[in-house]
VEXDREN-2710 file (C-alpha; in Angstrom, 1 decimal):
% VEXDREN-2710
k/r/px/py/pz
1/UNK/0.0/0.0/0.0
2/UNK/1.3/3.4/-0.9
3/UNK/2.6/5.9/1.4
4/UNK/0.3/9.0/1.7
5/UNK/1.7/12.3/0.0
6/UNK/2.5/14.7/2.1
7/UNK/0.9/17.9/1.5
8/UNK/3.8/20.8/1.2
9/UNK/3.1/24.7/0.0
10/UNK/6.3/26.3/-0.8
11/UNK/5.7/30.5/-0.3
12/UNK/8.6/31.8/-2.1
13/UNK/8.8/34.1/-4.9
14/UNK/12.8/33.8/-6.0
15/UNK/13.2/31.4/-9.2
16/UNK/16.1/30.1/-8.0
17/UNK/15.0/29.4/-4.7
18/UNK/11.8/27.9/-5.8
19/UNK/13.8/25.5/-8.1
20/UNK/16.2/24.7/-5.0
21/UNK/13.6/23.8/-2.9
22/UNK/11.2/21.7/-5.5
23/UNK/14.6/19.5/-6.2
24/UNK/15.0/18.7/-2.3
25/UNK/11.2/17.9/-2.1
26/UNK/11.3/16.2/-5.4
27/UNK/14.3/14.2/-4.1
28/UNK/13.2/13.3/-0.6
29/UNK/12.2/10.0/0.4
30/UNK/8.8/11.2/1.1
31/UNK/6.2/11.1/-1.6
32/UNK/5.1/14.8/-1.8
33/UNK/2.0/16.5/-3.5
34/UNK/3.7/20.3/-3.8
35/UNK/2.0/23.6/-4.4
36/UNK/3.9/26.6/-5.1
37/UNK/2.7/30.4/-4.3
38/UNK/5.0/33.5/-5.0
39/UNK/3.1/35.8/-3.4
40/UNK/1.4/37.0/0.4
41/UNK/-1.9/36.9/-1.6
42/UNK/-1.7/33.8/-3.3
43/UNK/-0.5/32.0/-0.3
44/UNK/-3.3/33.0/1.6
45/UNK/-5.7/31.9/-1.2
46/UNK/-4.0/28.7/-1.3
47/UNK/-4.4/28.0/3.0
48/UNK/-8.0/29.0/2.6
49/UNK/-8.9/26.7/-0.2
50/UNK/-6.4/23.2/0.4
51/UNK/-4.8/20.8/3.2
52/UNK/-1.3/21.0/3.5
53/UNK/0.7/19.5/6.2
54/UNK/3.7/21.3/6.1
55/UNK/4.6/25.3/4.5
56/UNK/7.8/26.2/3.8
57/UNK/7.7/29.8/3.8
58/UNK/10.2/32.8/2.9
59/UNK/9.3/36.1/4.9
60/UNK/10.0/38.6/2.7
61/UNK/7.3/38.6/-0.4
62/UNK/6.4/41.2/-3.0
63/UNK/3.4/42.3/-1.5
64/UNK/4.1/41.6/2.2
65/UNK/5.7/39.0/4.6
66/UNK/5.5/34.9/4.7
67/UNK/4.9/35.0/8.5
68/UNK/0.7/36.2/7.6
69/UNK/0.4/33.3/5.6
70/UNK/2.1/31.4/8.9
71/UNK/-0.3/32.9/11.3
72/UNK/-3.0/31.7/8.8
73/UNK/-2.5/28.4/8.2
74/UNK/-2.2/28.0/12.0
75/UNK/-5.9/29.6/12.7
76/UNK/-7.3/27.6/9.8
77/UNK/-5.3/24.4/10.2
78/UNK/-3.6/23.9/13.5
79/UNK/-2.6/20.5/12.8
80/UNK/-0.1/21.9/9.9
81/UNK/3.2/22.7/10.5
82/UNK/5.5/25.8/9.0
83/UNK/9.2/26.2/8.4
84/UNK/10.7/29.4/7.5
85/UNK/13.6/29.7/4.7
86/UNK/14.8/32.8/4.5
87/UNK/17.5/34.9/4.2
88/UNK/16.1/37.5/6.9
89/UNK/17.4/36.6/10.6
90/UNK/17.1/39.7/12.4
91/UNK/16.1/39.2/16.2
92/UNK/12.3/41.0/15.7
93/UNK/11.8/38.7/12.4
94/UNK/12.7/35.9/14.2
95/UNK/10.5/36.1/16.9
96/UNK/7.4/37.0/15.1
97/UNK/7.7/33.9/13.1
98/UNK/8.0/31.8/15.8
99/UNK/5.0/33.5/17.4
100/UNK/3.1/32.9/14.2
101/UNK/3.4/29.4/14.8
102/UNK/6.5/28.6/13.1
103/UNK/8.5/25.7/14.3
104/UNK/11.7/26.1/12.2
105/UNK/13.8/28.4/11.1
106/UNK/16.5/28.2/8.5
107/UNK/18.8/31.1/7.1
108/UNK/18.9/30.8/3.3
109/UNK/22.9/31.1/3.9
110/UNK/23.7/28.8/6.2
111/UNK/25.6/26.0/4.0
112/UNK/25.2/23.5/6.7
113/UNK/22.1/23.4/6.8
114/UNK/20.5/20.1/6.0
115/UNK/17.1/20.9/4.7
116/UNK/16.2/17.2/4.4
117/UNK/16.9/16.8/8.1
118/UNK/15.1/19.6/8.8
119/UNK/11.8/18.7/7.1
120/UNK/12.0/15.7/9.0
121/UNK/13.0/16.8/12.1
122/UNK/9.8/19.3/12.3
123/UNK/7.8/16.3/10.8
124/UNK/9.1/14.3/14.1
125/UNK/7.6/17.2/16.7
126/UNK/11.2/19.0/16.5
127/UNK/12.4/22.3/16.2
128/UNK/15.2/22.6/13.2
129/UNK/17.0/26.2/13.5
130/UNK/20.4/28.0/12.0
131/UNK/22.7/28.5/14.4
132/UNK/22.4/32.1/14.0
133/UNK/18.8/32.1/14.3
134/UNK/19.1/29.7/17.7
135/UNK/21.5/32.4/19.5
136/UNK/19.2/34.7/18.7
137/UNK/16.3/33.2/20.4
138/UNK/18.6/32.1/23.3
139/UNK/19.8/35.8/24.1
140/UNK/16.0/37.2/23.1
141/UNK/15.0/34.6/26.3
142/UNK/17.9/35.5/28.1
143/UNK/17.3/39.1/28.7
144/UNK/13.2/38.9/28.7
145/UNK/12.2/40.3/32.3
146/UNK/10.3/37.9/34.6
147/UNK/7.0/37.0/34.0
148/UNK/5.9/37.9/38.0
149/UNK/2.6/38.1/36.8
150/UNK/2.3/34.6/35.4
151/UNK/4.1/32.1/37.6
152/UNK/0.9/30.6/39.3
153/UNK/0.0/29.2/35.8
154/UNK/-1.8/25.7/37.3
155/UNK/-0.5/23.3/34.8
156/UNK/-2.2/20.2/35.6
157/UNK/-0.2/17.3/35.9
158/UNK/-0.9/15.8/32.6
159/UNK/0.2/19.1/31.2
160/UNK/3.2/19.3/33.1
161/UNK/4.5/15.8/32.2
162/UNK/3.5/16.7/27.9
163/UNK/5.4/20.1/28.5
164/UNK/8.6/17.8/29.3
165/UNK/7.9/15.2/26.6
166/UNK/8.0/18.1/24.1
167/UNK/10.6/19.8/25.1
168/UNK/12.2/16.5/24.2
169/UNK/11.1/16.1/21.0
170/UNK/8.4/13.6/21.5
171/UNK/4.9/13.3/19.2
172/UNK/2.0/13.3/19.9
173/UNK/1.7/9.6/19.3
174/UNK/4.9/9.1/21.4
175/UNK/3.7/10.7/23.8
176/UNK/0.3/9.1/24.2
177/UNK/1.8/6.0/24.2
178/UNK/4.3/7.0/26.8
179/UNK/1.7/8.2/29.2
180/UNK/-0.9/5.1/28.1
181/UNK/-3.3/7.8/26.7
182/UNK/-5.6/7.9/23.7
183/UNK/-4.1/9.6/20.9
184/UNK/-7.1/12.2/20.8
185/UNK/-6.2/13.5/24.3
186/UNK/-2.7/14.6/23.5
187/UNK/-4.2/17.7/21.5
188/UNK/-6.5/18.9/24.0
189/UNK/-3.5/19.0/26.2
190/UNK/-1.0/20.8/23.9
191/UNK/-3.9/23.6/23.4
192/UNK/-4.4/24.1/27.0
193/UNK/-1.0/24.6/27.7
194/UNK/-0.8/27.1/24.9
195/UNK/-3.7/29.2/26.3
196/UNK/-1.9/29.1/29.8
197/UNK/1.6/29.9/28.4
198/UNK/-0.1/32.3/25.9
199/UNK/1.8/30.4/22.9
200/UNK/1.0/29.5/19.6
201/UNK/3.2/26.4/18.7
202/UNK/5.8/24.1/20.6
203/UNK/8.8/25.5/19.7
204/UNK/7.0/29.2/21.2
205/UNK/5.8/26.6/24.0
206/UNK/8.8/25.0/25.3
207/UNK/11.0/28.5/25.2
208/UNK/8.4/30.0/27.0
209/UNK/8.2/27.1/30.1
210/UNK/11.8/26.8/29.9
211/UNK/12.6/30.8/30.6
212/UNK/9.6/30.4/33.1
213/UNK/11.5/27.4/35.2
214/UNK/8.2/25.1/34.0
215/UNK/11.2/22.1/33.1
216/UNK/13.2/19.6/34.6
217/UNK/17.0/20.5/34.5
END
């Protein structure tokens, strides 16, 4: 029985870019139904009107930035995931992605960078991220005042053992079956702990309980 395609929109609007990335896709060991947009408004068309499962996204479009068609996919499907590929990696970029709902983030110069790796490693509940874009989260964190206001946060203690299981990676499927859980649970978990972190996605989750203390050392 054959694999089911995984759903990818590419949001860039560079040629070569978008000729870089459909070889990787086109080369990964994934079976892959790709749709390609160029632009903020045909990106948003193209959330409103398919499934995808995963966006790679640039952030810096003709008629405005990758990270609203982020924050819209995320609203409209919050199952999906998003990785940005771009060659902006200023500290404010950076962090609005990740608020978004981004879960990756790869500079478009960073010759290291593995992209198959990285599609899999957010595919596997991970957070793939240039060095350069990681330090800058790390000092962002770093120098964020304390949240006094917000330490009594009552994570259950469900929530507090699914905070730890993603800040190690885990899915949700891995994590069900590491807490002898249904499947369906796991969600309703992960959204609750968003509300009471006042997150939008894991990567944004587990920064967010790890600057507030929230994780095992």
């Amino acid at each position: 029985m054959a694999a089911t395609a995984l759903r990818v929109l590419v949001l860039e609007d560079t040629p070569v870019m978008q000729e870089h990335l459909l070889d990787v896709l086109e080369s990964w060991s994934r079976p892959t139904e790709v749709r390609l947009a160029e632009t903020l408004c045909d990106g948003l068309a193209q959330v409103k009107s398919n499934q995808f499962d995963l966006l790679i996204a640039d952030v810096r479009l003709p008629d405005g930035e990758g990270i609203e068609v982020i924050r819209a996919l995320r609203r409209a499907q919050p199952d999906a995931l998003a990785i940005v590929f771009s060659a902006l990696s200023d500290k404010q970029t950076v962090l609005r992605a990740i608020q978004a709902g981004a879960s990756g983030y790869i500079h478009k110069e960073d010759l290291a960078a593995d992209l198959y790796s990285a599609f899999e490693g957010i595919l596997a509940g991970g957070s793939p991220m240039s060095a350069v874009v990681a330090r800058l989260v790390v000092e962002s964190l770093q120098s964020s005042p304390p949240a006094a206001d917000r330490v009594d946060l009552h994570l259950t203690p469900r929530e507090s053992e699914i905070i730890q299981a993603l800040a190690k990676g885990y899915t949700n499927s891995e994590i069900a079956e590491l807490f002898g859980v249904s499947r369906q649970t796991i969600p309703v978990h992960i959204r609750n702990i968003y509300r009471k972190l006042e997150v939008k996605s894991r990567t944004e989750a587990v920064f967010e309980a790890r600057r507030l203390g929230l994780l095992d050392q």
